[in-house]
Steps between C-alpha positions, in 0.01 A plus 500: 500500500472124621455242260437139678516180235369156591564160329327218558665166395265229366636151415329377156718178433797330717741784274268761386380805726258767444595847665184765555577828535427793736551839479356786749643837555464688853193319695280495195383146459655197275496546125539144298814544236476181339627113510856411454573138357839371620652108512673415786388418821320774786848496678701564239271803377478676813857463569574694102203696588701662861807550288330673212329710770791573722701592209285729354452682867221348651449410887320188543272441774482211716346231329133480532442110450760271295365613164425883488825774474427845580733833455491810486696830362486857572488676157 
């Protein structure tokens, strides 16, 4: 099985980011996970957001527009 996750990055202040989450397994279509408060600017949250993913085995693909990861893992 495929799993494919999506986050999309969404400035709130000049140090505060809101993350929404994607989840989808196979082809089926997106399911909404949830929000994800963080501070720190977009850059600096998708850069920790590619480590956290590569470290935990995920392969990124390219990037869609500057503000929306998406990976996926074989499970």
């Amino acid at each position: 099985m495929t799993r494919e996750s999506k986050m999309v990055f969404k400035a709130r202040k000049a140090d505060a980011v809101s993350i929404e989450c994607f989840v989808r397994d196979g082809n089926e279509p997106w399911r909404r996970q949830g929000v994800i408060p963080r501070k720190g600017t977009v850059a600096e949250n998708i850069a920790a957001e590619i480590a956290n993913l590569e470290r935990f085995g995920w392969t990124l693909y390219d990037v869609e527009d500057g503000n929306t990861l998406t990976a996926w893992k074989e499970f």
